[in-house]
N, C-alpha and C positions, 0 to 999 in steps of 0.2 A: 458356631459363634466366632472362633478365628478365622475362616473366611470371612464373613458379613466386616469379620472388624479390617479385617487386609483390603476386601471391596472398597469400606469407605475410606482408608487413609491411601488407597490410589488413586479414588477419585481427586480426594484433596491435592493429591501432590500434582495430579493434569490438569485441576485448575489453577496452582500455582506456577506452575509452566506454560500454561499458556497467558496469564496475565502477565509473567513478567519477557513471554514472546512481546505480546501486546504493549506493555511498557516502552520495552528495548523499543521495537518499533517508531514509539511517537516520539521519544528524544530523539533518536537519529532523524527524525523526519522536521525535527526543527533545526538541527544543527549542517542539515546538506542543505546546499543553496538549490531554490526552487528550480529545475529544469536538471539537475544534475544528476539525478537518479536515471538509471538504465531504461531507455527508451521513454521516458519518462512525458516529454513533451507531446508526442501523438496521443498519450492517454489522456492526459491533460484537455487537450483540443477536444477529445470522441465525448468527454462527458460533457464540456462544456456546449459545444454544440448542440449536445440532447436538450441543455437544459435551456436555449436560448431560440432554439428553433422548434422544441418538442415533437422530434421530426426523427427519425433514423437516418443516419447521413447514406447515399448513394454514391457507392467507389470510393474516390477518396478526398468526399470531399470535408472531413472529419481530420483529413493528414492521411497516415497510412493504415492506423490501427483502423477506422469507421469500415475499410473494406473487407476486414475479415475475422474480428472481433465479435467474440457472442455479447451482447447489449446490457445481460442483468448486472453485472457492475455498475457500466456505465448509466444505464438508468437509476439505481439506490443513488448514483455520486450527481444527476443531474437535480431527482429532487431533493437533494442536500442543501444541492447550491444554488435552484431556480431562481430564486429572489436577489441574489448579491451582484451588481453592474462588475462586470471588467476593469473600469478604472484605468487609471493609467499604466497597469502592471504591461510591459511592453517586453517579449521574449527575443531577443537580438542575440545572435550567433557574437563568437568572439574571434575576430578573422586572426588572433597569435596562436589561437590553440590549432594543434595538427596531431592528430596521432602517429602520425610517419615522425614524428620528430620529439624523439623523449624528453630534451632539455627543455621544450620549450614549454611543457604541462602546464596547465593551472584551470581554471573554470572553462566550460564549453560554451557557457552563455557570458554575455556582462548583465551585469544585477544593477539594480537601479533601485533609489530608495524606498520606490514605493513597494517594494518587496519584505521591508523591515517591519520590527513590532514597534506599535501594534499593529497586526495585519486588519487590511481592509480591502473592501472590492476584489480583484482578480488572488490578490496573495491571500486573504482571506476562505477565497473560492479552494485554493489550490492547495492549503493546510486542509482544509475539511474532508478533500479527497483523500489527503494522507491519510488524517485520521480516520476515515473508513477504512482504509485499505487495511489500517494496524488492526483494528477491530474484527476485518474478513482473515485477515492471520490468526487470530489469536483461536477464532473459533474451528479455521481448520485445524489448529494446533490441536483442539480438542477433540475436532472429529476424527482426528486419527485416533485419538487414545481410546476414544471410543469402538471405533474400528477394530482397533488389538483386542481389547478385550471380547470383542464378540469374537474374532479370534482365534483368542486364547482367553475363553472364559474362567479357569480355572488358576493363571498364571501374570498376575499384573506385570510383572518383569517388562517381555515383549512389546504390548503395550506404551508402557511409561518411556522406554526406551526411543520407539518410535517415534512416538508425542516429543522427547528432548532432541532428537537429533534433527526434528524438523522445525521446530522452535529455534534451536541454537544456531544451524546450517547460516554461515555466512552467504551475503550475497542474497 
């Protein structure tokens, strides 16, 4: 009886850690300026290509990621986004930004307003990709807990632990 009861209030607590991974996620993914996320723009490009070409890109011509990228992301994020046009969302480098040079920091791209809410066309495209990505977190979040437990079927501890430190892990 007190296992069944410890089973089910650890599942509860893996589900509330990874929805509030999943949460964290989608704020942050409104508040960084689109292309600003770590590698962020080639990912960008591979899905949308999928979804515009319905093609798998050859080398690179997706950017860099099309060349060596396993495609089930990219494909869930192409039929997300198949139907929504590009728009004027226009991805432009920021020739001040340098990373050889610390003072000079600020955005790697410049942002233009068709990037703003309400999103549509490309920024529209490119939130929706977030929101999958926070969704494909949230449930790894969970399959790790899941994981622990099979495990350590006898000891949520390890588990839950796992599940929050993969949830929380900055970056």
């Amino acid at each position: 009886m007190v296992y069944m009861n410890l089973s089910r209030w650890s599942a509860q607590v893996a589900v509330a850690i990874a929805v509030a991974h999943g949460l964290l996620a989608l704020w942050y993914s409104t508040v960084l300026p689109l292309g600003e996320g770590p590698d962020e723009v080639p990912h960008y490009r591979y899905a949308r290509f999928l979804a515009t070409r319905a093609a798998l890109p050859i080398g690179r011509e997706a950017d860099s990621e099309g060349a060596f990228q396993p495609p089930l992301y990219y494909a869930l994020g192409a039929l997300l986004t198949a139907g929504i046009a590009e728009g004027r969302l226009e991805i432009e480098n920021n020739p001040d930004f340098d990373l050889r040079r610390p003072a000079t920091q600020g955005p790697a791209l410049i942002h233009h307003a068709a990037e703003r809410w309400p999103y549509r066309d490309g920024a529209l495209a490119w939130h929706l990709l977030r929101a999958l990505s926070a969704v494909c977190g949230a449930l790894t979040v969970y399959g790790i807990y899941r994981l622990g437990r099979a495990l350590f079927p006898k000891e949520p501890g390890p588990a839950l632990g796992a599940a929050a430190f993969a949830a929380f892990l900055p970056g």
